[in-house]
C-alpha positions in Angstrom: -7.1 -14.3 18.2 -9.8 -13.2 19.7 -12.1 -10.2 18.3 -13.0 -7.5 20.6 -16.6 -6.9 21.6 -17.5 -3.7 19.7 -16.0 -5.7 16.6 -18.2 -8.7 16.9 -21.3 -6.7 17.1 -20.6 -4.4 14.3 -20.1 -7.8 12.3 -23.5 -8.6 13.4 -25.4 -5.0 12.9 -23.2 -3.6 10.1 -24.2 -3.7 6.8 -20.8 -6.0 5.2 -19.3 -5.8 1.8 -19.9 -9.6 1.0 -17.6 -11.2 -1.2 -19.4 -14.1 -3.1 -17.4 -17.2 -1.4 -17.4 -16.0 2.0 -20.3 -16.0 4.7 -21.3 -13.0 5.7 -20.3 -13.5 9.3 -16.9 -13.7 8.3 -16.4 -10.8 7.0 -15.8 -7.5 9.0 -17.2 -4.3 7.5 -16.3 -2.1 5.1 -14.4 1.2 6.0 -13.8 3.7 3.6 -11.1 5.9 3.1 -10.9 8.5 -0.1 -7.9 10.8 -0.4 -7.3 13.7 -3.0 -3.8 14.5 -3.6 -4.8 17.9 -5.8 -2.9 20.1 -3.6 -0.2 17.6 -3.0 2.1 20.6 -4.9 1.3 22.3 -1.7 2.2 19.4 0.4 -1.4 19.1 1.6 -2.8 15.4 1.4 -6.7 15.7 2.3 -8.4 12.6 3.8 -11.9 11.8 4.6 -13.1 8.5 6.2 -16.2 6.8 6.8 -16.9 3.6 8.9 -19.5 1.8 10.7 -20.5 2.0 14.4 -23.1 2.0 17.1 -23.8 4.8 19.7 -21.9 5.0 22.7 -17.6 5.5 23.3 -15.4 4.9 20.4 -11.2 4.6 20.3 -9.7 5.9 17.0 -6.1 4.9 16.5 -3.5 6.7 13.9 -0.5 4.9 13.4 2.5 5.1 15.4 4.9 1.9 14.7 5.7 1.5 10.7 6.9 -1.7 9.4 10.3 -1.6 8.2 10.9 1.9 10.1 11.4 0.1 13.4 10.3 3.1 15.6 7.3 5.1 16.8 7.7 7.6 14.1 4.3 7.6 12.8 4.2 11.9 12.3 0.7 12.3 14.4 2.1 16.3 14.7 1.2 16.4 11.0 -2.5 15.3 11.2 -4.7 18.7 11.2 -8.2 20.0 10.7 -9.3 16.8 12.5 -13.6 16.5 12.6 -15.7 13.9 13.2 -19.7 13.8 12.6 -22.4 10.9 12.4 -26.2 11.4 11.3 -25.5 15.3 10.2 -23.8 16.5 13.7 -20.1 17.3 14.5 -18.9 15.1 17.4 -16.3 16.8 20.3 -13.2 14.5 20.5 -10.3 14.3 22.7 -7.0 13.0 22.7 -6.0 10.6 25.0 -4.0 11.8 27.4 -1.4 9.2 27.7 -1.2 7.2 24.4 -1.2 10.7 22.4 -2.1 9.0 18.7 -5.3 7.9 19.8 -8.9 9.8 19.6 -11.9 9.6 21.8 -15.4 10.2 20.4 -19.1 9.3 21.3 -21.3 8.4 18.8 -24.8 9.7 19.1 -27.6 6.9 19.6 -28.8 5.9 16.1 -26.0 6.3 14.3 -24.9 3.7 12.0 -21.6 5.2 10.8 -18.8 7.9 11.3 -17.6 10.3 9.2 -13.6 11.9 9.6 -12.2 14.3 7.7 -8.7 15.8 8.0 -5.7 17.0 6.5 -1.9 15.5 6.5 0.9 18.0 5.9 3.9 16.5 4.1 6.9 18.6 5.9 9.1 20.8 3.4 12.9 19.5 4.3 13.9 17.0 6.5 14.9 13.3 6.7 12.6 10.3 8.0 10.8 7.4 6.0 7.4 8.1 5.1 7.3 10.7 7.3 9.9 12.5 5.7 9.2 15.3 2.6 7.0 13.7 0.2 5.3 15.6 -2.0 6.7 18.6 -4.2 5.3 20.6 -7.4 5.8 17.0 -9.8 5.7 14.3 -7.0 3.8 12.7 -4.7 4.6 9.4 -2.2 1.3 8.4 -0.6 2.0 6.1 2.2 -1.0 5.1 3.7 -0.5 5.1 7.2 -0.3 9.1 6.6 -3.8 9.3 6.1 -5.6 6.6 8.1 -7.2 6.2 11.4 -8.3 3.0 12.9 -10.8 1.7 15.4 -8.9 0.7 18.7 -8.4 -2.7 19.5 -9.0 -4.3 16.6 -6.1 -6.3 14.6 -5.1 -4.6 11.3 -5.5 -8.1 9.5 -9.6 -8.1 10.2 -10.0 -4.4 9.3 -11.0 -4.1 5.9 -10.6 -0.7 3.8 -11.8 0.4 0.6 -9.4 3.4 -0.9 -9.5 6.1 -3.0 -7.8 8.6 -4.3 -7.7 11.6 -6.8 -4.7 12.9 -8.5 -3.6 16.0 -9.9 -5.0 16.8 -13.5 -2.6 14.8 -16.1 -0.6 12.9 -13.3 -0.1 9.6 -13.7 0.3 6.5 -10.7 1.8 3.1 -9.8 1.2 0.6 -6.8 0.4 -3.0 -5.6 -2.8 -2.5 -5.4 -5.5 -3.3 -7.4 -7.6 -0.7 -9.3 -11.0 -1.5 -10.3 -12.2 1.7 -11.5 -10.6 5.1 -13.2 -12.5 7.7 -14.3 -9.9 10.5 -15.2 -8.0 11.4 -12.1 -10.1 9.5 -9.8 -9.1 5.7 -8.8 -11.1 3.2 -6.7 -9.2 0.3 -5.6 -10.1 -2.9 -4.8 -11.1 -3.6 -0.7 -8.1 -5.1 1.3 -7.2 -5.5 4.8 -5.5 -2.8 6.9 -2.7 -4.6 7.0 -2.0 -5.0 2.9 -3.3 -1.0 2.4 -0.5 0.4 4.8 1.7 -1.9 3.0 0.9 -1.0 0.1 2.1 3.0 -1.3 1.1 5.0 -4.1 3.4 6.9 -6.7 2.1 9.7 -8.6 3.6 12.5 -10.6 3.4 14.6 -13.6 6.9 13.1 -15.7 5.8 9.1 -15.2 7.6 6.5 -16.6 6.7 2.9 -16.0 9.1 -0.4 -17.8 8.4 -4.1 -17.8 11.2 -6.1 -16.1 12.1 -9.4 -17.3 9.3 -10.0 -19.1 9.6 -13.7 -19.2 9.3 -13.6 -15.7 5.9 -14.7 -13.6 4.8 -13.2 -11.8 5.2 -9.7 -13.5 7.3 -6.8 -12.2 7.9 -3.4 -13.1 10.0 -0.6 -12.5 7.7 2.6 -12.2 9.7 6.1 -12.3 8.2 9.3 -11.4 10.8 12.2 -11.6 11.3 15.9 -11.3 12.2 16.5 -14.9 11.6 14.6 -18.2 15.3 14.5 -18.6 15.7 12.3 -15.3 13.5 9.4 -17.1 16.2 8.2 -19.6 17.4 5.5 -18.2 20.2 4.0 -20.0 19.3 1.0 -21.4 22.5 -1.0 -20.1 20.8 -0.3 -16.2 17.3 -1.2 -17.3 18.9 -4.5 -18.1 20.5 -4.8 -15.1 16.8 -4.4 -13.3 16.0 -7.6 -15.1 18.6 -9.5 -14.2 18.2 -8.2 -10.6 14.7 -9.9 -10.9 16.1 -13.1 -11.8 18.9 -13.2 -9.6 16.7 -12.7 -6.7 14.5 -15.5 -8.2 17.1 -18.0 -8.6 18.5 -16.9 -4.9 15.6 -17.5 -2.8 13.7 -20.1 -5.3 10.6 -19.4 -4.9 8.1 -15.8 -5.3 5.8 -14.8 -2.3 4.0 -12.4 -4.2 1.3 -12.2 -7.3 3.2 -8.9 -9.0 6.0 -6.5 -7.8 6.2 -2.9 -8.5 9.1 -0.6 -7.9 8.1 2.7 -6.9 11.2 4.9 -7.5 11.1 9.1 -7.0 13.7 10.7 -8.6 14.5 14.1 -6.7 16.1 16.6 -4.9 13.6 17.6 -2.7 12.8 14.2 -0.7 15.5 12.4 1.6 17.1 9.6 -0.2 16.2 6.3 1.5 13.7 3.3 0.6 11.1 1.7 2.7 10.3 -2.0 2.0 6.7 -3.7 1.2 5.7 -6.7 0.4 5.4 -6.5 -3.6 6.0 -3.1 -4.1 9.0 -1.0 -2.8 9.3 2.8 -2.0 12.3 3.8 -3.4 13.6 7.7 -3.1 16.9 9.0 -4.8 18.5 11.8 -6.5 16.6 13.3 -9.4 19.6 12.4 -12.3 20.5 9.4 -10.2 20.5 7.6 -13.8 23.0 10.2 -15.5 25.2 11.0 -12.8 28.1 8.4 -12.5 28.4 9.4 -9.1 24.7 9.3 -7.8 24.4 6.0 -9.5 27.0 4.5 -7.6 26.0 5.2 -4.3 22.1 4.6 -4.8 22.6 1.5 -7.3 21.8 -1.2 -4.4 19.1 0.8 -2.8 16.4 -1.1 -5.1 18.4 -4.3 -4.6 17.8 -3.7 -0.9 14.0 -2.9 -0.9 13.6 -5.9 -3.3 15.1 -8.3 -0.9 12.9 -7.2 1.9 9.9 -9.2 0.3 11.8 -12.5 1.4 14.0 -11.1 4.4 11.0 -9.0 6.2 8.0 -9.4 4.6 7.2 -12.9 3.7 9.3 -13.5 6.6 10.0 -11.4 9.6 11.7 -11.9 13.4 8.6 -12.7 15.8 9.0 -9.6 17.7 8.0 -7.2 14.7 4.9 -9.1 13.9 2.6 -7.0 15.7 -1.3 -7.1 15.8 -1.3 -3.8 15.0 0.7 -0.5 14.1 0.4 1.2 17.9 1.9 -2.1 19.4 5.3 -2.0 20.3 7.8 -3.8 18.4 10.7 -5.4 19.5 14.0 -4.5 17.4 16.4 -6.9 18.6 16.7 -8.8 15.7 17.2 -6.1 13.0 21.0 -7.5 12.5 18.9 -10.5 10.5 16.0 -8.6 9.2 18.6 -5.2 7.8 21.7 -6.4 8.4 21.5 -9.9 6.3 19.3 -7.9 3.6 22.1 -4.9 3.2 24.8 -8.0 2.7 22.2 -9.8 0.1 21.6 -6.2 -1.2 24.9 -5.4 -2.1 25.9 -9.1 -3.0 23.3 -9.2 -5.6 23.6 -5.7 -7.4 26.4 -7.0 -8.4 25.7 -10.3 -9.4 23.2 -8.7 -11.7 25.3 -5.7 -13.2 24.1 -3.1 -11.1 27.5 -2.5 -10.2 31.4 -4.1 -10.6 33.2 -6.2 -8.6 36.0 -3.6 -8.3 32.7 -1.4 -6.9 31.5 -3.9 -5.0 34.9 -4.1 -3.3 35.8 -0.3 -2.7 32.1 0.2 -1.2 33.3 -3.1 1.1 36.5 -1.4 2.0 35.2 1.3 3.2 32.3 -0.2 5.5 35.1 -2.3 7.1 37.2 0.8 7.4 34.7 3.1 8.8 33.2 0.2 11.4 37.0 -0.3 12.4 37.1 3.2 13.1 34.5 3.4 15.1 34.8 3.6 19.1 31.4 3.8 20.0 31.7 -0.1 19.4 34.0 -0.2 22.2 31.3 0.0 25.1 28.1 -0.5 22.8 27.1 -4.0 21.5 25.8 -4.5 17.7 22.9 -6.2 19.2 22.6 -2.6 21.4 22.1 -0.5 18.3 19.6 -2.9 16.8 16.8 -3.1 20.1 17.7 1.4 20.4 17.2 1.9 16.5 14.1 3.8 17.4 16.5 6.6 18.6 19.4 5.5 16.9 17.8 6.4 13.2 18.8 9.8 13.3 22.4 9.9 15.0 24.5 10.2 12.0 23.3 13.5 11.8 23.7 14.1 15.8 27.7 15.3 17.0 30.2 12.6 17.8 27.9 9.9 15.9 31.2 7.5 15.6 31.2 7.9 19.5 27.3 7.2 19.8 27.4 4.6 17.3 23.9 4.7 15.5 22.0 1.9 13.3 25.5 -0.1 12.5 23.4 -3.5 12.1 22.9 -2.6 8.2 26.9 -2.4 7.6 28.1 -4.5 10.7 25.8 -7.4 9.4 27.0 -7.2 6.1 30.0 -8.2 7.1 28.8 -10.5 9.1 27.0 -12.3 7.0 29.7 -12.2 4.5 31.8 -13.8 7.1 28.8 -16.7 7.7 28.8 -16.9 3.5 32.8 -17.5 3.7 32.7 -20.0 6.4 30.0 -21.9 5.1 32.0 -22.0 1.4 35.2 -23.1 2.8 34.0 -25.9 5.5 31.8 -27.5 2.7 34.5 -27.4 -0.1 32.5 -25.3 -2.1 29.4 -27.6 -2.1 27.6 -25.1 0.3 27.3 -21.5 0.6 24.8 -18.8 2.1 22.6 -19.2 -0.9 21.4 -22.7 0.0 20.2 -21.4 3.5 18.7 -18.3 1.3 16.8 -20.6 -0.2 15.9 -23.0 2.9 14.8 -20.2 4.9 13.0 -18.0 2.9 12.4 -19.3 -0.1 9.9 -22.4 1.0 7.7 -23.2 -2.0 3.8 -22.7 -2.5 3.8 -20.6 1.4 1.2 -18.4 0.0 1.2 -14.8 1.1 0.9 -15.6 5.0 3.1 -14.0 6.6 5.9 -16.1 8.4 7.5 -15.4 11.7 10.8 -16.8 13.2 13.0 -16.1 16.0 16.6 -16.7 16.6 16.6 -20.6 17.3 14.7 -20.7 14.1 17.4 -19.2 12.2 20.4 -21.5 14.2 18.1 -24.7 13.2 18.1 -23.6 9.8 21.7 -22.6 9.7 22.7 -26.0 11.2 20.9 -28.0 8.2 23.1 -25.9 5.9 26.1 -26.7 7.8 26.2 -28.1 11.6 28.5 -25.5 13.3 28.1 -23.3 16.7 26.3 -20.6 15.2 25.3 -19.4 18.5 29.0 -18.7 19.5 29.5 -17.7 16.4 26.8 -15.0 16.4 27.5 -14.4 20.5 30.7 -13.3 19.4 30.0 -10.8 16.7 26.5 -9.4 18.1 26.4 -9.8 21.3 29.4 -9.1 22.8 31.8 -6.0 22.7 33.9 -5.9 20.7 36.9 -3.4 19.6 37.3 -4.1 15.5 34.7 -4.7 12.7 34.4 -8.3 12.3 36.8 -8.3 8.7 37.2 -12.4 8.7 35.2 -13.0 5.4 37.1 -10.9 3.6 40.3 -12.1 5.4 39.0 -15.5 4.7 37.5 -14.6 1.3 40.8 -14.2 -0.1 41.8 -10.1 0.5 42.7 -8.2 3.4 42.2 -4.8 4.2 44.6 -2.2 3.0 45.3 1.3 3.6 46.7 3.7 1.0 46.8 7.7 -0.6 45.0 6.3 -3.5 40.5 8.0 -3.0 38.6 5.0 -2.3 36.2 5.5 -5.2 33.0 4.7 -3.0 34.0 7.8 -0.7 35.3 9.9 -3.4 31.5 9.4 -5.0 29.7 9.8 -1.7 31.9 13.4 -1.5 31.4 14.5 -4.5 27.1 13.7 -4.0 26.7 15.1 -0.5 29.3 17.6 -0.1 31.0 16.5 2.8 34.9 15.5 3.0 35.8 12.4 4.7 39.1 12.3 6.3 38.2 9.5 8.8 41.4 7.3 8.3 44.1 10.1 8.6 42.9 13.5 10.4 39.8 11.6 11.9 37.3 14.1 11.4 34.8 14.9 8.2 34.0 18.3 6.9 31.0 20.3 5.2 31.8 21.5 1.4 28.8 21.0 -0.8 26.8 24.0 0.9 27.8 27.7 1.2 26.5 28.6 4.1 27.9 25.0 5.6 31.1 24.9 3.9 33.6 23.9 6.5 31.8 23.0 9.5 33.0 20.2 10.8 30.2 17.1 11.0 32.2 14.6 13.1 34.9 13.8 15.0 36.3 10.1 16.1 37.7 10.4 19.7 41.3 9.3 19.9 42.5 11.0 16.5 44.3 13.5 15.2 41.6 16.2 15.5 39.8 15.2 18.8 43.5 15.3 20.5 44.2 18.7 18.6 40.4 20.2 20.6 38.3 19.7 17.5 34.9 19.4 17.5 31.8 19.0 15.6 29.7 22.1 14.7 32.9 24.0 14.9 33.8 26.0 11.6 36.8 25.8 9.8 38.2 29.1 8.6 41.2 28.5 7.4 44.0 26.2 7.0 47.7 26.8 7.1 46.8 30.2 6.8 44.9 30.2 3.6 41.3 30.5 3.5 39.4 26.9 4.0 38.5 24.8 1.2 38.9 21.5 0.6 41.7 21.8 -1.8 43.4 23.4 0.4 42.6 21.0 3.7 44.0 18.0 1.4 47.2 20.3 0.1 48.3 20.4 3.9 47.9 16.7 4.7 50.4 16.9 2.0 52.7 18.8 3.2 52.6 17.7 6.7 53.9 14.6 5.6 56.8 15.6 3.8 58.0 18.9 6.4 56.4 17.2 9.6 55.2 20.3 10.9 51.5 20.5 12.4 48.4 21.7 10.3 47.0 24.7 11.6 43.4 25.5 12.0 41.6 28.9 12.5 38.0 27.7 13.4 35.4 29.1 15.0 33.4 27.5 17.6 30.0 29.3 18.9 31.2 33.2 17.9 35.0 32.3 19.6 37.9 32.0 16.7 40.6 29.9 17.5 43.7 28.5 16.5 44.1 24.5 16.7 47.3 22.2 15.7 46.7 19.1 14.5 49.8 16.5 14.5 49.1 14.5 11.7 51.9 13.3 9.5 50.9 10.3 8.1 49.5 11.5 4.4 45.8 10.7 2.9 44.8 7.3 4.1 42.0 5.7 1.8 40.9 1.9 2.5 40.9 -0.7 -0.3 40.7 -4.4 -0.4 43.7 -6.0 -1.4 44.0 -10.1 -2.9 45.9 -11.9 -0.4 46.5 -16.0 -0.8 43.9 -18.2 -0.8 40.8 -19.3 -3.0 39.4 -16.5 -3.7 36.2 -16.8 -2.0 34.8 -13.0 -1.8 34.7 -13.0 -5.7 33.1 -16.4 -6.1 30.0 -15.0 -4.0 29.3 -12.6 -6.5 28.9 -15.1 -9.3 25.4 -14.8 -11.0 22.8 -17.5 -10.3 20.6 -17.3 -13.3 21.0 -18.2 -16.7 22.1 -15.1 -19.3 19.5 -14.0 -21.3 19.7 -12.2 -24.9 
């Protein structure tokens, strides 16, 4: 690739951090970035950069597309207080006034560097990855593309970035980078590319907890904890195990380790979204504050780190060719996102509980109800899998949007589980057992001695490898499930696996948790409609409705507000007592809700009792248990 102009003549003029091996005319110059995170309590993240140049116009870029957030999400609204200056005088700059995350500035003749300062504000509430909440009075999540800017036109591999950064007084910090100095709260780190500092996040807080995983692992990994309350740190000693064996079992899946240490970076509160955001040997991993005492909490969030780890194969080490991009304001092309998320949420899952993260019986209920919900879902009958995986930059935030089962939204985490369950099955039975997903694991991404390089493919890549695994028509078989419409979840590796799918009044216990942890009531399978509980001020607004169910033919909607039921005032007690009944009189529930001021009455004719999905063993081998077997060898 070639360099652009301006880049090759600072190379010459700059003065270059030099390390001992290398020429000097290979390496680019040094920019430098300090942050202080003293008022991160405040949600204020201060910044200040310096980097060569030479007089005349200069492009600065913040970044907008953030690997493993598929989308141009990159929160430029939160950058403030932006200055520039060079040799003592403040510089005018201007936006540009089509590509709105780049700056414009002209440096004076004779300078030899610029100097940026500014602030990033870490929003309050909200959802998002990195540019969701971050910081509160204990925590902070420093993501580096937050705070950086970077010159124009210049690949994020050649850009080379020394970082620092302050913490608050008796905070402690984790990441994957390398620290070569401390001197009580303030940490220099070791130079690396642009590339490796945007993939590489900082955890700090106040109540910091950091354990050694599987210690007779190499390379070395650790699970680093930073929580709201001291309390939230004990983790039980049976889970911390499980973290090791999750080590191993990844190990002994792909074969082979493309990194020199892995850190998990997990934040343990209530005042960030829950989600994780993948990195090469680190992870950023947000979840409920007692997510480690709560039965419930532990259930649902028990795979995310299972997830975030298997991104450093599937995503990292390697990724689909159209998300490889030269820099982070380059588009990137999403279509692939069923093999990047969708094959990592089936590994995910697969392997949390091969290592004890979760049961079987868990494994099976949170299976049950992905088919069930996917099956249930019409906006599958005029959108495409493939569809949701190249609009994921919009789709991100549709669960939260009305009628999301109509929109459909980023299905190719669920939808590929199951179809790469289905690939895992097939593969089993047409080899006899002497094959299974894990050898192509293994083939694909688990190549030994690669090195760190990064390592694209694209979707005759994958068929080739597929093929050397087992010859088969992969292509139809992935035309069939991806590309094409179609009008049921694809449910033939469980079908195949040895269980079918089941419908009963017993609470599917991965529902039943989810409930109990985010407050809302999921009736999909009977009423076809879910419900607000958990917050006061929420409590019985509807959040969804599926088209062609009970509900939606009774003139529900979402946003409407349930009042009461049957005559009694709402709550979900009450809701469930009249499914109840309606079953056993056959008369209609009615609803008094309220929809924008207007109270009305609504009959829904619904008879049918609580419907809850399970998996059920049917003949056959039974395959789906077999995948969860453990690879690696027990330890004491």
């Amino acid at each position: 690739m070639r360099w652009p102009a301006w880049f090759r003549l600072l190379l010459a003029s700059s003065m270059l951090w030099v390390a001992p091996s290398i020429p000097a005319q290979s390496v680019p110059p040094v920019i430098y970035l300090s942050v202080d995170l003293n008022e991160a309590p405040r949600r204020i993240f201060h910044a200040r950069l310096v980097l060569p140049a030479r007089s005349g116009p200069m492009a600065l870029l913040y970044p907008e597309w953030i690997p493993g957030e598929h989308a141009p999400d990159g929160p430029v609204a939160e950058l403030v207080g932006l200055r520039f200056t060079a040799g003592g005088k403040t510089l005018p700059w201007r936006r540009d006034n089509v590509n709105m995350y780049m700056f414009h500035i002209e440096v004076p003749e004779g300078a030899t560097s610029v100097e940026a300062t500014y602030d990033y504000l870490s929003p309050a509430l909200g959802e998002g990855f990195s540019a969701g909440p971050s910081a509160d009075s204990f925590i902070a999540v420093l993501e580096w593309n937050l705070v950086v800017l970077y010159p124009a036109g210049a690949p994020s591999d050649l850009l080379l970035y020394q970082a620092s950064l302050r913490i608050p007084p008796g905070w402690e910090f984790a990441s994957a980078l390398t620290a070569v100095a401390r001197a009580e709260d303030h940490i220099e780190f070791a130079p690396v590319s642009l590339t490796t500092l945007v993939d590489s996040p900082v955890l700090t807080g106040e109540h910091f907890r950091s354990f050694a995983l599987a210690p007779d692992v190499s390379p070395p990994h650790r699970l680093n904890i930073a929580a709201d309350n001291v309390a939230a740190l004990e983790i039980p000693a049976d889970q911390l195990a499980a973290f090791g064996r999750l080590v191993r079992e990844e190990g002994a899946l792909f074969g082979a380790r493309h990194y020199d240490h892995y850190d998990f970076l997990l934040s343990l509160t209530d005042n960030f979204h829950p989600n994780g955001l993948e990195h090469r040997q680190s992870s950023d991993e947000r979840a409920p504050e007692y997510m480690f005492l709560n039965p419930d909490k532990n259930a649902l969030y028990n795979s995310l780190l299972s997830h975030e780890f298997t991104h450093s194969w599937n995503g990292k080490y390697r990724r689909p060719f159209g998300l490889a991009t030269s820099d982070f304001n380059q588009p990137m092309r999403d279509d692939l996102l069923w093999v990047y998320e969708g094959l990592t949420q089936y590994i995910g899952e697969m392997i949390a509980a091969r290592s004890g993260l979760r049961t079987q019986d868990d494994y099976r209920e949170a299976l049950a109800y992905v088919a069930a919900y996917l099956d249930h879902r019409p906006g599958r009958t005029w959108r495409s899998l493939e569809d949701t995986a190249v609009a994921a930059p919009f789709l991100y935030s549709e669960d939260t949007r009305n009628w999301s089962s109509w929109r459909r939204s980023v299905d190719f985490y669920d939808e590929g589980w199951l179809i790469w369950l289905d690939a895992d099955i097939l593969i089993r039975q047409q080899s006899r057992g002497q094959r299974s997903l894990d050898d192509f694991c293994r083939r694909f991404y688990g190549t030994p001695n690669a090195g760190s390089e990064l390592s694209t493919y694209t979707l005759d890549d994958l068929l080739v490898a597929l093929n050397e695994i087992l010859p088969y028509d992969w292509r139809g078989f992935f035309q069939s499930r991806v590309y094409q419409i179609n009008e049921h979840a694809p449910i033939g590796g469980i079908e195949r696996g040895g269980w079918r799918l089941i419908y009963s009044d017993r609470p599917n216990q991965h529902s039943r948790a989810q409930e109990n942890v985010t407050g809302r009531m999921d009736l999909s399978f009977s009423l076809g409609m879910s419900v607000e509980t958990g917050d006061a001020e929420k409590n019985g607004q509807i959040a969804d409705v599926i088209p062609g169910t009970p509900a939606a033919e009774a003139g529900l909607a979402p946003a409407m507000r349930l009042l009461s039921v049957n005559g009694r005032s709402f709550a979900a007690s009450v809701l469930h007592d009249a499914i109840e009944s309606s079953k056993k009189n056959g008369k209609p529930i009615e609803i008094t809700a309220k929809n924008s001021g207007v109270e009305r009455i609504f009959e829904i004719q619904y008879h049918g009792g609580e419907r809850y999905p399970h998996l059920e063993r049917n003949s056959g081998p039974d395959l789906l248990s077999e995948s969860l077997q453990p690879l690696a060898a027990p330890k004491p």
